[in-house]
FIGUPA-875561 format. One record per residue (C-alpha): residue number from 1; residue in three letters; z, x, y. Coordinates in steps of 0.1 Angstrom, whole numbers, plus 2048, in hexadecimal, padded with zeros to 3 digits. Layout:
# residues N
ATOM   pos   code     Z     X     Y
ATOM   NUM    ALA     Z     X     Y
...
***
This chain:
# residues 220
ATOM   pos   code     Z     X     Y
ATOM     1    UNK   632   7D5   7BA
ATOM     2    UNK   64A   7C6   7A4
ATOM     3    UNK   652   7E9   793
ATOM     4    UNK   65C   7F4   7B8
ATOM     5    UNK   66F   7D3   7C0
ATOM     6    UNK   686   7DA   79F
ATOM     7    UNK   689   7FD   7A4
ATOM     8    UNK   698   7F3   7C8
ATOM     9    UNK   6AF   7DB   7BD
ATOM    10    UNK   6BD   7F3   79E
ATOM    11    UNK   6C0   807   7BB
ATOM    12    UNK   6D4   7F6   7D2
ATOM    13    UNK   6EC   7E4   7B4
ATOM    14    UNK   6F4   80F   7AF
ATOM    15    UNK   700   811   7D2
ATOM    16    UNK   70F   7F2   7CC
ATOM    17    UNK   722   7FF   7B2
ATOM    18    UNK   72B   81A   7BD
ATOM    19    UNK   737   811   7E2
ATOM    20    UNK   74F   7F5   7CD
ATOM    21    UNK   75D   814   7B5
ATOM    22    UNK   764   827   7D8
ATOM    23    UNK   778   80A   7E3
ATOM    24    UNK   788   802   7C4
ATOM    25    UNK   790   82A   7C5
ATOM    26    UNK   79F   825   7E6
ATOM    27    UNK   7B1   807   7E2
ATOM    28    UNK   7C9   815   7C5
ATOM    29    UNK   7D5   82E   7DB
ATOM    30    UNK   7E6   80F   7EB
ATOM    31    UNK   7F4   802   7C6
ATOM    32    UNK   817   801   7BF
ATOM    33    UNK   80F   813   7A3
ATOM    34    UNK   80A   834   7B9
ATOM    35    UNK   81D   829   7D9
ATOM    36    UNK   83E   825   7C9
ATOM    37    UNK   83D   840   7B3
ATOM    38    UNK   838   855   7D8
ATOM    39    UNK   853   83F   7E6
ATOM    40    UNK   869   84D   7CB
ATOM    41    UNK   85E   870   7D2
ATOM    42    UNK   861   86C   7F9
ATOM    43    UNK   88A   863   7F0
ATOM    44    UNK   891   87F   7D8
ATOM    45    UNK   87E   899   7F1
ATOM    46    UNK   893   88A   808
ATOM    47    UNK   8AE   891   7F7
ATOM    48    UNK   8AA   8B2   7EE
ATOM    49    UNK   8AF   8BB   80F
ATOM    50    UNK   8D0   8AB   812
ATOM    51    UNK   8C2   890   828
ATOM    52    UNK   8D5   874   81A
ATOM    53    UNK   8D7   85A   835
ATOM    54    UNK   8B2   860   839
ATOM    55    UNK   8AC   857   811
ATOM    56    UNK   8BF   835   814
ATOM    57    UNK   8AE   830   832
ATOM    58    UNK   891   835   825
ATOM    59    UNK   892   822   803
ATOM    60    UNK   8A1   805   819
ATOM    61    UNK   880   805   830
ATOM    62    UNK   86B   807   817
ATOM    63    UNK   87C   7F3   7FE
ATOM    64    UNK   880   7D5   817
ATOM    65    UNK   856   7D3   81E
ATOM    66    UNK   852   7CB   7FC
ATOM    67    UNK   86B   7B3   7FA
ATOM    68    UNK   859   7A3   816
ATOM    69    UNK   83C   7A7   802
ATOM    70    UNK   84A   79B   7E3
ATOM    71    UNK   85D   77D   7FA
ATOM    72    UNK   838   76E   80A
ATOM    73    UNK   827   770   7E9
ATOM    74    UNK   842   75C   7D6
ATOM    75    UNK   847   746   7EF
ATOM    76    UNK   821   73B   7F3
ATOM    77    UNK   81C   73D   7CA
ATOM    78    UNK   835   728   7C0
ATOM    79    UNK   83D   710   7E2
ATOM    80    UNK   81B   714   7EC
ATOM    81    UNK   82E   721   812
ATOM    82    UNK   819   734   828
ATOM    83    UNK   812   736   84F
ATOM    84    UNK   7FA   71E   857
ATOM    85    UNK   7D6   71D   868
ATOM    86    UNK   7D0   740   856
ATOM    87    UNK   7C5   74A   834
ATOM    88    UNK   7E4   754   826
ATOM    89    UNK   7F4   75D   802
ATOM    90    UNK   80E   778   80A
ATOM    91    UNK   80C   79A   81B
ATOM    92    UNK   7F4   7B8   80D
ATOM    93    UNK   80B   7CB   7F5
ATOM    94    UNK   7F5   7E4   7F4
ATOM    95    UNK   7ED   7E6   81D
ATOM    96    UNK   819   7E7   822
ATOM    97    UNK   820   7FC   808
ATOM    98    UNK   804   81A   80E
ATOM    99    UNK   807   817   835
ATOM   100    UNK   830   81B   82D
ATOM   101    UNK   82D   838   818
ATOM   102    UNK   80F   849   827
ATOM   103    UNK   81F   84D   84A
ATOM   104    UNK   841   851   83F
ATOM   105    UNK   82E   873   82C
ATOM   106    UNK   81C   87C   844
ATOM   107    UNK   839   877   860
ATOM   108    UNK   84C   890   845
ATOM   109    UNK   833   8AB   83D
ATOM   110    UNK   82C   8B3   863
ATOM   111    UNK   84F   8AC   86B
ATOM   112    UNK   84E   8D4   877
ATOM   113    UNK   82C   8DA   885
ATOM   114    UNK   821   8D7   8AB
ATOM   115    UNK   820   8B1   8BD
ATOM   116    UNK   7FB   8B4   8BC
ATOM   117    UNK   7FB   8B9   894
ATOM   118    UNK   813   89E   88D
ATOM   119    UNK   800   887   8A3
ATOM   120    UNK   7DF   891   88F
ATOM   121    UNK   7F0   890   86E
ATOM   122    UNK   7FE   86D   876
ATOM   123    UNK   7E0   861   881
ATOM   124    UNK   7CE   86B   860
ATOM   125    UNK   7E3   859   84E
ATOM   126    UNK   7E3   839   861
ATOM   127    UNK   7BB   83F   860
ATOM   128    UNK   7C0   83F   83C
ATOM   129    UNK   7D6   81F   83E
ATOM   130    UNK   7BF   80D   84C
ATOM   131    UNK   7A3   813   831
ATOM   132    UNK   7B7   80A   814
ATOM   133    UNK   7C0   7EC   829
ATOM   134    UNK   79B   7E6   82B
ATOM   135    UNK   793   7EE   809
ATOM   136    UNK   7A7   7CF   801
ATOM   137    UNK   791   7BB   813
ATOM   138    UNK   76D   7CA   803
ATOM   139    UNK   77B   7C0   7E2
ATOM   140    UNK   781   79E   7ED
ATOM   141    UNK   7A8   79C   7E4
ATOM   142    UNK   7B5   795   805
ATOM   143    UNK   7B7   785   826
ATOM   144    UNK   7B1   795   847
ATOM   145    UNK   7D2   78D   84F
ATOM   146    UNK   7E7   792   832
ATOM   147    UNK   7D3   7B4   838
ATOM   148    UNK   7DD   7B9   859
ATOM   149    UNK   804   7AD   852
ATOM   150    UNK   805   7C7   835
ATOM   151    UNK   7FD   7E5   84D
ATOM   152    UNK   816   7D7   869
ATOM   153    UNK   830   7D4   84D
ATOM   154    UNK   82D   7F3   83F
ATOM   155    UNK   825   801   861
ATOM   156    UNK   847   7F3   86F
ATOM   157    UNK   857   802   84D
ATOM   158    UNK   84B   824   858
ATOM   159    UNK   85B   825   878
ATOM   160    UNK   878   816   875
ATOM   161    UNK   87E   834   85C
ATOM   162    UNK   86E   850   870
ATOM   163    UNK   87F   844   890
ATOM   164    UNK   89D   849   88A
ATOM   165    UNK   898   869   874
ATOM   166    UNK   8AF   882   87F
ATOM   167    UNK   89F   8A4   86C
ATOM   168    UNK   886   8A4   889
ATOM   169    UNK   877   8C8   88D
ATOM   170    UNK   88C   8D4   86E
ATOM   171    UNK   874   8E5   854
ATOM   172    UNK   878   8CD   833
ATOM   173    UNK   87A   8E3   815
ATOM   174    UNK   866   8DE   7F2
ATOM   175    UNK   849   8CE   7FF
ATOM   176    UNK   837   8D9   7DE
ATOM   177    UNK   853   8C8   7CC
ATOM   178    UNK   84B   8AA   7DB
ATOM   179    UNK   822   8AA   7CF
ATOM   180    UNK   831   8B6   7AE
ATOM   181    UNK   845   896   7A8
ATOM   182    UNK   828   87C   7BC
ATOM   183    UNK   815   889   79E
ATOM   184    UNK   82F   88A   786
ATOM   185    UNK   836   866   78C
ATOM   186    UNK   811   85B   78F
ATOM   187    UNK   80A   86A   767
ATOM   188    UNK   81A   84C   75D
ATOM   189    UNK   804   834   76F
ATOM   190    UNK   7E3   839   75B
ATOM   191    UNK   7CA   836   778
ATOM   192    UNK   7D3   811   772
ATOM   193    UNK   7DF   7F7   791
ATOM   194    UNK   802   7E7   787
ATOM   195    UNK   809   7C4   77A
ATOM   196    UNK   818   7B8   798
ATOM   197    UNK   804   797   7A3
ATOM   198    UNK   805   78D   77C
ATOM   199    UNK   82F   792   77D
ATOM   200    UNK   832   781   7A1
ATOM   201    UNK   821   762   78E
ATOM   202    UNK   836   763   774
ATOM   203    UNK   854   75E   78D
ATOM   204    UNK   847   74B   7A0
ATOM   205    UNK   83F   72F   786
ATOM   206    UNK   860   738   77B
ATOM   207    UNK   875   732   799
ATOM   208    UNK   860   717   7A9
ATOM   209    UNK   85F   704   784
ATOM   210    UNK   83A   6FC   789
ATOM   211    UNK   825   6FB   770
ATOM   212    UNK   80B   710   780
ATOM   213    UNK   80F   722   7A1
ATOM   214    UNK   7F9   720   7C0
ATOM   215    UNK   7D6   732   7C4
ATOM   216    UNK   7C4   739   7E7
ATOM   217    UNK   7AC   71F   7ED
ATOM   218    UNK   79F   728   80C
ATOM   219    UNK   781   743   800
ATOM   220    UNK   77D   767   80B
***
């Protein structure tokens, strides 16, 4: 009996573990390690195709959700500022930033195909969104609601670039080019997430002059 009550319980810690690697998988797809990097590549393939207006407008999109990111997380490390009657320490980086790049993409790559692909496309990706979104909160990192802000923020991001797009039905060329350089770029990120939280520390202690920044004390 207690043979079969140990062999159950190595069982289920191997599920365990392996349904926390899956989500740990999952949730680097939404590091800034690999989302900037395809940020990057989303401007130059933008560029190649002589959409300039479209590449500022698109680095600007993007590159103001993670300041907003970058803004809440400073302010609640080193002023402790956050809104209140929620558990709050700044908006999912990794929610904004893969919901941002991930539609923006897939806005892009179906930019010529039928309404009823695009919408299938886009809705893969948001689909997709939504998990790493999740994935933040198996692995106990964040909030429901910094969650949830993340995905608006990079969701807004997303649209306000693809509204006002103005290569709509035109057939984007070097598609291929544009895998080539997400995975160029990601070579240089080791499989490993980036030091941001451990830099945002830094300046926050720095800027605030405290000598140790704010922690969430409200638990997962």
């Amino acid at each position: 009996m207690a043979s079969q009550y140990c062999n159950l319980l190595a069982q289920l810690f191997t599920y365990w573990t392996w349904f926390m690697f899956w989500w740990h998988t999952v949730t680097f797809l939404g590091d800034s390690a690999f989302t900037v990097p395809c940020a990057l590549a989303i401007a130059i393939w933008l560029s190649i195709n002589g959409l300039w207006k479209q590449t500022v407008r698109w680095l600007l999109c993007f590159g103001v959700a993670m300041a907003l990111v970058v803004v809440t997380k400073l302010l609640f490390m080193g002023w402790n500022i956050a809104p209140p009657f929620i558990n709050f320490t700044g908006i999912s980086g990794h929610s904004a930033s893969a919901t941002a790049v991930y539609l923006t993409a897939a806005f892009l790559f179906s930019n010529e195909k039928s309404e009823r692909t695009r919408m299938l496309v886009i809705a893969a990706a948001i689909v997709f969104s939504i998990v790493i979104g999740l994935s933040r909160l198996a692995i106990k990192v964040h909030s429901e609601s910094e969650v949830v802000i993340g995905l608006l923020t990079g969701a807004v991001a997303a649209w306000c670039f693809c509204r006002a797009f103005d290569g709509s039905k035109r057939t984007l060329r070097g598609k291929y080019v544009f895998v080539a350089l997400s995975v160029f770029m990601l070579m240089g990120t080791t499989g490993k997430p980036a030091p941001t939280q451990g830099f945002l520390q830094d300046v926050a202690q720095m800027l605030s002059g405290r000598d140790m920044v704010y922690y969430r004390t409200i638990p997962l």
